[in-house]
C-alpha positions as CSV (number, residue, x, y, z in Angstrom):
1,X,-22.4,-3.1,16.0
2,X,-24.3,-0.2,17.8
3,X,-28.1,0.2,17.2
4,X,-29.8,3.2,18.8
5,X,-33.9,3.0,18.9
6,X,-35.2,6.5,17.5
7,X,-35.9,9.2,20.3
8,X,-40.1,10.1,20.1
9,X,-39.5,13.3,18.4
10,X,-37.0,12.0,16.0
11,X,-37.8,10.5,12.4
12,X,-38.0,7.1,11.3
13,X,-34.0,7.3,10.2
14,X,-31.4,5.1,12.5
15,X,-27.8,5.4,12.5
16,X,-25.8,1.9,12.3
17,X,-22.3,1.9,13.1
18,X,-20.7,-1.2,11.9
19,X,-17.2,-1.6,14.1
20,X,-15.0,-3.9,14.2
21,X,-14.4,-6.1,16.9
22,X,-10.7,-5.9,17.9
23,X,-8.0,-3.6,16.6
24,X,-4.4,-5.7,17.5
25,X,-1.2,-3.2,17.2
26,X,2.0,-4.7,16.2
27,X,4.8,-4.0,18.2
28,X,6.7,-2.7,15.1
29,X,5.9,-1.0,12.4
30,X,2.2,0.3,11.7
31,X,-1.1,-1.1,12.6
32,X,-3.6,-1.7,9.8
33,X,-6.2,0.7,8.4
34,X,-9.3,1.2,11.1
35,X,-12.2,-0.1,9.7
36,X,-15.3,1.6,10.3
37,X,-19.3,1.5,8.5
38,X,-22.2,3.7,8.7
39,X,-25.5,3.2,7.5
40,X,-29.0,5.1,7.7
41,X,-31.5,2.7,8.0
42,X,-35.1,3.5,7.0
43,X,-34.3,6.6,5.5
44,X,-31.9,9.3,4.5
45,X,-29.7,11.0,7.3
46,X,-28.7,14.6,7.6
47,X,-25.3,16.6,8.9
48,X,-24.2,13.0,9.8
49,X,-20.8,13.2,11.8
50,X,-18.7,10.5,13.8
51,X,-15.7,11.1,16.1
52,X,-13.5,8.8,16.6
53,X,-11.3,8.6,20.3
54,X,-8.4,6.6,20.6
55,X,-6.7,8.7,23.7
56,X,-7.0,5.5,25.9
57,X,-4.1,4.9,24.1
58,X,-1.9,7.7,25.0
59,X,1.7,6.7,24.8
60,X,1.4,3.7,23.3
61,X,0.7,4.9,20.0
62,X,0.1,7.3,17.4
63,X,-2.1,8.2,15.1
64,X,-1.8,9.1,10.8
65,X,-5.2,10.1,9.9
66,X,-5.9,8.1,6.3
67,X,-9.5,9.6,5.5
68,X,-11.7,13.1,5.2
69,X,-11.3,13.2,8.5
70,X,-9.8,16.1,10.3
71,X,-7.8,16.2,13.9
72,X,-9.2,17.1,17.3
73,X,-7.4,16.5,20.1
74,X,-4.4,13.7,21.1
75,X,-5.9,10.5,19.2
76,X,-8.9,11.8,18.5
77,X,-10.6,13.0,15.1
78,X,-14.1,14.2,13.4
79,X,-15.3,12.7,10.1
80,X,-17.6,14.6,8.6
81,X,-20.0,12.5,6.3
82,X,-23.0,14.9,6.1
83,X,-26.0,13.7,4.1
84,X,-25.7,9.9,4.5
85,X,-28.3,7.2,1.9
86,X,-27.5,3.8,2.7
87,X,-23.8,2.8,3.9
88,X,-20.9,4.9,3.6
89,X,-17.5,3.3,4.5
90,X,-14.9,5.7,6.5
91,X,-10.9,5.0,6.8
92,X,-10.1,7.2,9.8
93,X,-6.8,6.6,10.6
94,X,-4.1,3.7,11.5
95,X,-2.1,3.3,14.7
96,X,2.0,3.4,15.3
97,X,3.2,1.3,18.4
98,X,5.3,3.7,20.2
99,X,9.0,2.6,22.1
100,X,6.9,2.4,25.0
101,X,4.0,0.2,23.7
102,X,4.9,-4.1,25.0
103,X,2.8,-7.0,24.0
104,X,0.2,-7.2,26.1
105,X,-1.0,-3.4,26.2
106,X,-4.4,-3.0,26.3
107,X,-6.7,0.2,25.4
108,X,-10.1,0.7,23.4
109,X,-11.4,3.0,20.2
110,X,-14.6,4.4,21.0
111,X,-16.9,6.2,18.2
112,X,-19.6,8.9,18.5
113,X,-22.0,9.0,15.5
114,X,-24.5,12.0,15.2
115,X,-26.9,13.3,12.7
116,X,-29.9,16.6,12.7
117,X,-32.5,13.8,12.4
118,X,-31.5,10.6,14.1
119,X,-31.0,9.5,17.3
120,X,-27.1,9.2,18.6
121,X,-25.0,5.8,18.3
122,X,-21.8,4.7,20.1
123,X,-19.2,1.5,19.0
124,X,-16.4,0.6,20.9
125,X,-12.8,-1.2,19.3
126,X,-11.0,-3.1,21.6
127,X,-7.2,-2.8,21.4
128,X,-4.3,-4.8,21.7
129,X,-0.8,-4.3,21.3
130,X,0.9,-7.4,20.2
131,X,-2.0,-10.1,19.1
132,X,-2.2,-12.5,16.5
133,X,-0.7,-12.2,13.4
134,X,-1.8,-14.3,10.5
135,X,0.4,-14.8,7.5
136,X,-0.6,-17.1,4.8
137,X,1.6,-19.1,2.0
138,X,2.0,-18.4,-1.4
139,X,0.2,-20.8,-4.0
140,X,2.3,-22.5,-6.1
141,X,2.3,-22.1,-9.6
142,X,0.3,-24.5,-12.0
143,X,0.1,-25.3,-15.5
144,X,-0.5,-27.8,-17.9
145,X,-3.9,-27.2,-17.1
146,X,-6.6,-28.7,-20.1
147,X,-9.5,-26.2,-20.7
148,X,-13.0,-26.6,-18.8
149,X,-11.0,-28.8,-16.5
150,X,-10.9,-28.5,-12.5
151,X,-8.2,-27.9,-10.6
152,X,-7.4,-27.8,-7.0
153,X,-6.0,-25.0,-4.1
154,X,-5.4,-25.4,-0.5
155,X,-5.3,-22.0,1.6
156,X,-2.3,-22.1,4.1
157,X,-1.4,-19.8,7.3
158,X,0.8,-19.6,10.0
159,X,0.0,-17.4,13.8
160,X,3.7,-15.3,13.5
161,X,2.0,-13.0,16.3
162,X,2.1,-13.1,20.1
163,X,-1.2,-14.2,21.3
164,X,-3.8,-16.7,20.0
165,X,-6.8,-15.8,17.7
166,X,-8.9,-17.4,20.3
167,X,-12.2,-17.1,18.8
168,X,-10.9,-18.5,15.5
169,X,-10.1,-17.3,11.9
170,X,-11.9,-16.0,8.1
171,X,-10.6,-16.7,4.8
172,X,-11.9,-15.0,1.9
173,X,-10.8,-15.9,-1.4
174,X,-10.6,-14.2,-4.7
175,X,-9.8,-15.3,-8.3
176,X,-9.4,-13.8,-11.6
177,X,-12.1,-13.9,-14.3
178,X,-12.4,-17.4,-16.1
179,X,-12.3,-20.0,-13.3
180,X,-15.3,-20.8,-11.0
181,X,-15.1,-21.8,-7.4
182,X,-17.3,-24.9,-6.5
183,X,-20.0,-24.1,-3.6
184,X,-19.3,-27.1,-1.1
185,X,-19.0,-25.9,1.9
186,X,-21.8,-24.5,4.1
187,X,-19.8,-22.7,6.2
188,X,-19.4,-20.3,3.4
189,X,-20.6,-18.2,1.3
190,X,-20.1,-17.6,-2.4
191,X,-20.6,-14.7,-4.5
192,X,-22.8,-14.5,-7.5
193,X,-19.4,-12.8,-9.1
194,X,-17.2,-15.3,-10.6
195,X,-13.7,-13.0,-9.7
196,X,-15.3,-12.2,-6.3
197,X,-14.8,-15.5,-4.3
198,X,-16.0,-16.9,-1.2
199,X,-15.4,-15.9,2.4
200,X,-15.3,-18.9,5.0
201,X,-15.4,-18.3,8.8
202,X,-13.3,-21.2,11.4
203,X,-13.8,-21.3,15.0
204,X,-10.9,-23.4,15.5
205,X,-8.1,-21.1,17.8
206,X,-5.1,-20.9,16.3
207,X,-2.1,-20.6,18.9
208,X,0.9,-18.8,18.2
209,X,3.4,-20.5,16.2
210,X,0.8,-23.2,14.8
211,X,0.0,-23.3,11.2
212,X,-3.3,-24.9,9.5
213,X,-4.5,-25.6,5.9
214,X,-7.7,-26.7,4.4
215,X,-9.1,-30.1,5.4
216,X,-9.7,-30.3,1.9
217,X,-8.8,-28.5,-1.1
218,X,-10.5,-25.8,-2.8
219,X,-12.4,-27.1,-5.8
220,X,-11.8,-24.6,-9.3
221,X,-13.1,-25.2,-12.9
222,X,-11.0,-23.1,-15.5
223,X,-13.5,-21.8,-18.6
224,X,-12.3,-23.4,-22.3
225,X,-11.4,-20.1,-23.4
226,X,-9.0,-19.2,-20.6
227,X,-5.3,-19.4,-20.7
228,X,-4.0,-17.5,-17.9
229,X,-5.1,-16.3,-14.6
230,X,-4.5,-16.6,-11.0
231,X,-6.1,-17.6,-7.6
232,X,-5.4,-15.5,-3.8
233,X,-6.5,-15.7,-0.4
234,X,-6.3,-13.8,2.9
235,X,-6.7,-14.9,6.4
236,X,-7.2,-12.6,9.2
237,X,-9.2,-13.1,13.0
238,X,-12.4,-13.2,13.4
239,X,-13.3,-9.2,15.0
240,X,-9.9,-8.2,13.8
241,X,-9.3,-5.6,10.8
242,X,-10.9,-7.1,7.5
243,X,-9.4,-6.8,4.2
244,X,-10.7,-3.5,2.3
245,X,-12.2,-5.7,-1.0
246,X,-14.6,-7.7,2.1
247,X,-18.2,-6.9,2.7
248,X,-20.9,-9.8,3.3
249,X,-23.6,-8.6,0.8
250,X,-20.7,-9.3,-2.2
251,X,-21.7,-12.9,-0.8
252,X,-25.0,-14.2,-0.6
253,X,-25.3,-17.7,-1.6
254,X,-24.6,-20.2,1.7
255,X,-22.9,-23.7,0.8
256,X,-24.4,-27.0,0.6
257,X,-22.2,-29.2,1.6
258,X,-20.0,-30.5,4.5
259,X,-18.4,-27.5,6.6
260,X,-14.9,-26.7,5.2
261,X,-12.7,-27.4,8.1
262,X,-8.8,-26.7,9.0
263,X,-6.1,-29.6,9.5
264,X,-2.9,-28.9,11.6
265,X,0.6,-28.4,9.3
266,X,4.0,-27.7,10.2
267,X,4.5,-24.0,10.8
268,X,8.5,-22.8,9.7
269,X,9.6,-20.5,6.4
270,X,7.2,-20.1,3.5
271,X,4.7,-18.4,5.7
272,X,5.2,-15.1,3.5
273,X,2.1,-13.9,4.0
274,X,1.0,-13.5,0.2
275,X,-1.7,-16.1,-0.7
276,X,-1.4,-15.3,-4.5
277,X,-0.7,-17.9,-7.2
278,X,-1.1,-18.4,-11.1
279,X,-2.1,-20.6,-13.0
280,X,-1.8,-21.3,-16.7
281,X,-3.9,-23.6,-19.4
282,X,-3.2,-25.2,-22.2
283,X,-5.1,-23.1,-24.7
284,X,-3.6,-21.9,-27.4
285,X,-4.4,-18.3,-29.0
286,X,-4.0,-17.9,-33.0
287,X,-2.5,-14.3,-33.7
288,X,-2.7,-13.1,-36.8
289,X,-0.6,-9.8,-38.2
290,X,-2.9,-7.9,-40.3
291,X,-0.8,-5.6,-43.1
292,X,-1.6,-2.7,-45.4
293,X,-0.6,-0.3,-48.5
294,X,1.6,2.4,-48.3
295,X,0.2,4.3,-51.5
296,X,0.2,7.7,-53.3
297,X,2.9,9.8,-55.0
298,X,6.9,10.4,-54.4
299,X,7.1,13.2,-51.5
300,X,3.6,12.3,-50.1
301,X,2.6,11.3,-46.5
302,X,0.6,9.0,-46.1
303,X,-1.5,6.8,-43.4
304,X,-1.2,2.5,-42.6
305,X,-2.8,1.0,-40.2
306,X,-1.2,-2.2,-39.2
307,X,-1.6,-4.9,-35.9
308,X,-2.6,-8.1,-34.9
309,X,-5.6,-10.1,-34.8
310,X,-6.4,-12.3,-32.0
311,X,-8.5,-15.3,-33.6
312,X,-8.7,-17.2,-30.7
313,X,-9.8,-19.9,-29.4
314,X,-8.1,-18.8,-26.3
315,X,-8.5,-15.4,-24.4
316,X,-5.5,-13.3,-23.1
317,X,-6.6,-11.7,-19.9
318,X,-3.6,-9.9,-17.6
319,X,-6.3,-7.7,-15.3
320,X,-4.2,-7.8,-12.2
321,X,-1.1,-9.9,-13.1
322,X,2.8,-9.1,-13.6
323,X,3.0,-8.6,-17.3
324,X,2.9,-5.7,-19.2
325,X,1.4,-6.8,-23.1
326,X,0.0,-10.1,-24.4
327,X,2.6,-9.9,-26.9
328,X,4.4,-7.5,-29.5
329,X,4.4,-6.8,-33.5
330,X,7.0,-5.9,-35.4
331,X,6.5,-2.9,-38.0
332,X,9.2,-2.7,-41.0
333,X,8.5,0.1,-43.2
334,X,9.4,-0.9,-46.9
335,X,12.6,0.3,-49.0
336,X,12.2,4.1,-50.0
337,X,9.5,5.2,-47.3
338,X,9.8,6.6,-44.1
339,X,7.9,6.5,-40.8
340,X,7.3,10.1,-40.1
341,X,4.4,9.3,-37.1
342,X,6.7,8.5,-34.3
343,X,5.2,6.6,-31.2
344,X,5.3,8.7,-28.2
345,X,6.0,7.5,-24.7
346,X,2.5,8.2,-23.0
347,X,-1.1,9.4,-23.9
348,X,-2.1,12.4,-26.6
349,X,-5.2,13.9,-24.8
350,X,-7.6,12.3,-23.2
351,X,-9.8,10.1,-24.9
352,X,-6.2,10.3,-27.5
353,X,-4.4,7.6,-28.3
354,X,-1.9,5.9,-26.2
355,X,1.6,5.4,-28.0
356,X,2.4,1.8,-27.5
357,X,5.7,1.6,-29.7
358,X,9.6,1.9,-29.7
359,X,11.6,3.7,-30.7
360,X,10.0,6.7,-29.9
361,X,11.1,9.0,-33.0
362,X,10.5,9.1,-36.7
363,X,12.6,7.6,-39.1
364,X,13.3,4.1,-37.6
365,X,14.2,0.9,-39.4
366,X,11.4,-0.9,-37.5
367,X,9.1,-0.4,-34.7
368,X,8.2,-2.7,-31.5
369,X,4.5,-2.2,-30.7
370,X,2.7,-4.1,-27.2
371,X,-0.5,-5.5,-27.9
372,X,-2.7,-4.5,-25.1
373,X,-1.9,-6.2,-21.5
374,X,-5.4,-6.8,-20.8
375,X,-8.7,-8.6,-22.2
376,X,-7.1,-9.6,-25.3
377,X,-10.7,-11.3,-26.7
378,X,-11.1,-13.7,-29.2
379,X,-12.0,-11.7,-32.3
380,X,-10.2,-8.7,-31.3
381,X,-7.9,-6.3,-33.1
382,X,-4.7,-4.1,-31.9
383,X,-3.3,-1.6,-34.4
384,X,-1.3,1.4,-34.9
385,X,-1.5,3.8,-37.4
386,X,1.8,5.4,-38.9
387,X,2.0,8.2,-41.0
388,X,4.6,7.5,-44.2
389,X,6.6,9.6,-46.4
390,X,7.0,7.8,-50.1
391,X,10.9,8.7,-50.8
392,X,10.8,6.9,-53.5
393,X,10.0,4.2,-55.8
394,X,11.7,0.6,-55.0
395,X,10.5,-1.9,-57.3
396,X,9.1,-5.0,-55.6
397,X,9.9,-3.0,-52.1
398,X,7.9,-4.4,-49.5
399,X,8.0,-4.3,-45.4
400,X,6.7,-6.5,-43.0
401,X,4.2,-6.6,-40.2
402,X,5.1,-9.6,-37.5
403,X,3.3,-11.0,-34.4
404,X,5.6,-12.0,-31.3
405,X,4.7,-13.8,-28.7
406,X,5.3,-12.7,-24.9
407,X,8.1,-15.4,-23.8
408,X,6.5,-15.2,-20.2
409,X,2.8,-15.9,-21.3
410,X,3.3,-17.2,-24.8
411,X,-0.5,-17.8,-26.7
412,X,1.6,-20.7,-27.9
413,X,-0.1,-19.9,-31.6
414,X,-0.2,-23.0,-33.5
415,X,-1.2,-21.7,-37.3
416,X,2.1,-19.7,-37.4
417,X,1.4,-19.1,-41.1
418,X,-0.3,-15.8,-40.3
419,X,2.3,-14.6,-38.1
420,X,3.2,-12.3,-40.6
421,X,1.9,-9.9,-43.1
422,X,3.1,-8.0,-46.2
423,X,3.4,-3.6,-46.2
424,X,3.0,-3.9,-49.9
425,X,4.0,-0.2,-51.8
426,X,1.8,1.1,-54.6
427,X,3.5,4.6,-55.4
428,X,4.1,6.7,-58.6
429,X,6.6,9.1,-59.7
430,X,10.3,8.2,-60.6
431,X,12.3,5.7,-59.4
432,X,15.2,8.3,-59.1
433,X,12.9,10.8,-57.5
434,X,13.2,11.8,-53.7
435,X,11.8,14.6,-51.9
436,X,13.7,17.6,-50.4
437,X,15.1,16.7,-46.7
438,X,12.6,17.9,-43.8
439,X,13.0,18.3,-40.3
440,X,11.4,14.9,-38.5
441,X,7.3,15.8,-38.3
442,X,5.2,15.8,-35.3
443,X,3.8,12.6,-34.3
444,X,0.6,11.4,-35.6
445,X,-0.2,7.8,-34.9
446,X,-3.1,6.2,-33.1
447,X,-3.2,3.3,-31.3
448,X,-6.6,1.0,-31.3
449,X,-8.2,-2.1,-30.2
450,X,-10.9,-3.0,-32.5
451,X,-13.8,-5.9,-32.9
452,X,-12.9,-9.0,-35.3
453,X,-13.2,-7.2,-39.1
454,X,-12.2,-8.3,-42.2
455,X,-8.8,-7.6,-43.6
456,X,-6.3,-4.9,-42.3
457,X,-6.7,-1.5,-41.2
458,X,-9.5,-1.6,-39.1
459,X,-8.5,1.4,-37.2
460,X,-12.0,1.9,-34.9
461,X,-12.8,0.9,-31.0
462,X,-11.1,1.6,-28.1
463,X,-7.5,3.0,-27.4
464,X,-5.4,0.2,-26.0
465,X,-1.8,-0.5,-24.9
466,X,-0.1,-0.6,-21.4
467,X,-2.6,-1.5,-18.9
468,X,-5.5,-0.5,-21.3
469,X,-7.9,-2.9,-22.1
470,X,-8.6,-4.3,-25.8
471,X,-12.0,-3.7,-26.9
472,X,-15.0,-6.6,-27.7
473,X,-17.5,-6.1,-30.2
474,X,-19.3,-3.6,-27.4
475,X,-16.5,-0.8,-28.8
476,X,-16.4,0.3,-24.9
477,X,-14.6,3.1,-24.2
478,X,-12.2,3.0,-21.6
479,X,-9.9,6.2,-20.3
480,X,-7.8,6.5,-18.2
481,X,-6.5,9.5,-16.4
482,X,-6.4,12.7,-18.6
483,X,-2.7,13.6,-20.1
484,X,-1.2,16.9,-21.8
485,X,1.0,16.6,-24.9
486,X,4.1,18.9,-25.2
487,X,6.5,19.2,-28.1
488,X,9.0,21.0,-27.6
489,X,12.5,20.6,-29.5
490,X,11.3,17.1,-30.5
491,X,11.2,16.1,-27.1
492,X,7.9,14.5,-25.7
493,X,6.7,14.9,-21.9
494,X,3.4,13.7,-20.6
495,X,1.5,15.0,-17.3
496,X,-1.2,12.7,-16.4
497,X,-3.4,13.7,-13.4
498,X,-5.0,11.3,-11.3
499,X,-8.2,11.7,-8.9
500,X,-8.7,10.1,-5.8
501,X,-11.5,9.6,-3.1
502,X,-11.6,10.3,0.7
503,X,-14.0,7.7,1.8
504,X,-14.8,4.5,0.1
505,X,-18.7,3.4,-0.5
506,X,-18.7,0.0,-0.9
């Protein structure tokens, strides 16, 4: 970190460049992104710019610019940050080993920070081609886990590089919501975040082709409500290239207890480098289909509303995991109507509805809807609403709403009484009756997450399905992306557009 004292005729602003230490090439392959900080300390700054020179490394490597950051010379570029309150974070590029580049190779990153009203600052990277390289092992998977009980992880890594990270290693670790990390160790620090973690700093060296783990384990306590989640960890030198998701001010509670320390293990295969692992409880969520009435005349359209209640006790929460719904319903239209709303494969304007169902086309015997992936609440609601044509009158006709369970992640429901619920029919007109035959109507079905309600039909809160997120009783609204909807010949095709963000402010 360079500090520059403030010339006499400048303000009271300073620049702060916060580098990192070391920057280690691989021999193959591509280096990590370069991570580099700015910050204007007592006070805004103005025209702020930093250039960034690698040229000592000439030969040995190349550069692809990753930021706002534009090219001046051989391994060198400008980022422009101009008017700078607080910290900005800046990704300027990452390195390629060339075929001439050998373990060992040395060079250095040097940065140039200027603004209109504050003094000049300079950082230097150190480079080295080759280095440590820390990969950590997978968690294993656990279940059978009671609810509010604690549960245990130990962080694993192996040095699959060519030199030692001599001045010793971090670990940060990160969890999903619903489990709490025990603050034992005062040689690290916790976040007041529950799904933010801990980062812990070692100064043991690890040598190449050693591996350590946790003198003792991790200590986790899983909240009564949760049934899934999952637990990861990185590892990486100390002055090397942190992860992007670390910065110290996400932590700022120190540990009370005995220093966490590291234990020697045998290093060989399972060293994959992914410190991820789930876990699962065993809570049990009660889902509950929730059914309507198709009702009006012979040759009307009409609207249902139809989905499944989660009543709990147990919370279905997917943020970040490999599953796609918490679950599906079944939709059987009764005898002598006709789904005319058929789901659609993506979103219908932004804040639309997203169509969660298959098949995507009118007229189907029944219809496969996801109940949303993610924060699934106690209390809850997912629906869809079909529009229905009344053909015609079916005494006693009747269809069926029913709630499946994800075989994956099953809520393991244990009232499975409610599992299903009735489309009851009041129509009238003749039995013999039918309307005309029409082309197949445009769709017109929305999809919702709603707060616990009573009865079926609650067709209010937030649009859910795929990766969106069920609503509480809040009724937040979340969207994502904006999308276009085309019909065309009955076909359906969806543009989404996406935004994204030069430099990242943490």
């Amino acid at each position: 970190m360079a500090v520059a004292a403030p010339a006499a005729h400048a303000a009271s602003t300073t620049l702060v460049l916060d580098t990192q230490e070391n920057y280690y090439l691989p021999t193959g392959g591509e280096g990590p992104n370069l991570g580099l900080g700015i910050t204007a300390s007592g006070g805004d700054a103005h025209d702020v710019s930093v250039t960034v020179d690698a040229s000592s490394l000439a030969g040995k490597a190349t550069m692809v610019v990753t930021g706002d950051c534009v090219n001046t010379g051989t391994l060198k570029v400008r980022c422009d940050v101009g008017p700078l309150s607080g910290k900005e974070s800046i990704d300027p590029f990452l390195l390629k080993p060339t075929a001439a580049a050998k373990a060992g190779d040395t060079g250095a990153i040097t940065y140039t920070a200027t603004a209109s009203d504050a003094a000049t600052v300079t950082g230097k990277t150190d480079v080295l081609v080759g280095g440590p390289k820390l990969a950590a092992r997978p968690y294993p998977a656990l279940k059978g886990i009671e609810p509010g009980a604690v549960f245990e992880r130990s962080p694993a890594f192996a040095n699959t590089g060519t030199a030692p990270a001599d001045k010793g290693v971090m670990l940060l670790v990160q969890d999903s919501d619903g489990v709490s990390l025990a603050r034992d160790h005062s040689n690290c620090h916790y976040s007041d975040l529950p799904d933010i973690g801990a980062w812990c700093r070692f100064d043991t060296p690890v040598a190449p082709g050693t591996a350590y783990t946790t003198d003792v384990p991790l200590r986790y306590t899983a909240s009564k409500d949760t049934m899934y989640g999952y637990n990861t960890y990185v590892v990486w030198p100390v002055g090397g290239t942190a992860p992007d998701s670390y910065d110290p001010s996400d932590f700022p509670d120190t540990g009370t207890g005995a220093p966490l320390g590291l234990k020697s293990v045998p290093s060989g295969s399972g060293f994959t480098g992914s410190g991820y692992g789930t876990f699962a409880t065993t809570q049990h969520a009660d889902y509950q289909a929730l059914g309507d009435t198709v009702e009006g005349k012979v040759g009307e359209t009409v609207s249902i509303t139809v989905g499944v209640r989660n009543n709990g006790p147990g919370l279905m929460n997917f943020r970040w995991m490999d599953t796609e719904n918490s679950g599906t319903f079944v939709v059987t239209p009764p005898a002598g109507t006709t789904i005319t709303g058929a789901p659609g494969p993506g979103e219908q304007g932004d804040p639309g509805p997203l169509w969660n169902c298959t098949p995507r086309k009118a007229g189907a015997k029944s219809y496969t809807c996801d109940i949303g992936s993610t924060d699934f609440k106690p209390g809850d609601s997912v629906t869809q609403e079909f529009t229905v044509r009344i053909d015609r009158v079916v005494p006693g006709a009747q269809g069926s709403v029913r709630a499946v369970q994800n075989p994956a992640y099953p809520n393991r429901d244990d009232d499975t009484a409610n599992d299903t619920a009735a489309i009851t029919v009041k129509a009238t007109g003749s039995a013999t009756s039918s309307p005309s035959p029409t082309a197949s109507a445009s769709p017109s079905a929305t999809a919702t997450a709603s707060p616990s309600g009573s009865g079926a039909g609650s067709g209010t809160g937030t649009t859910t399905g795929g990766g969106l997120a069920a609503t509480g009783t809040d009724g937040v609204l979340l969207r994502v992306g904006a999308a276009v909807l085309l019909v065309a010949g009955g076909a359906l095709v969806f543009l989404v557009a996406r935004r994204s963000r030069p430099f990242r402010s943490r």
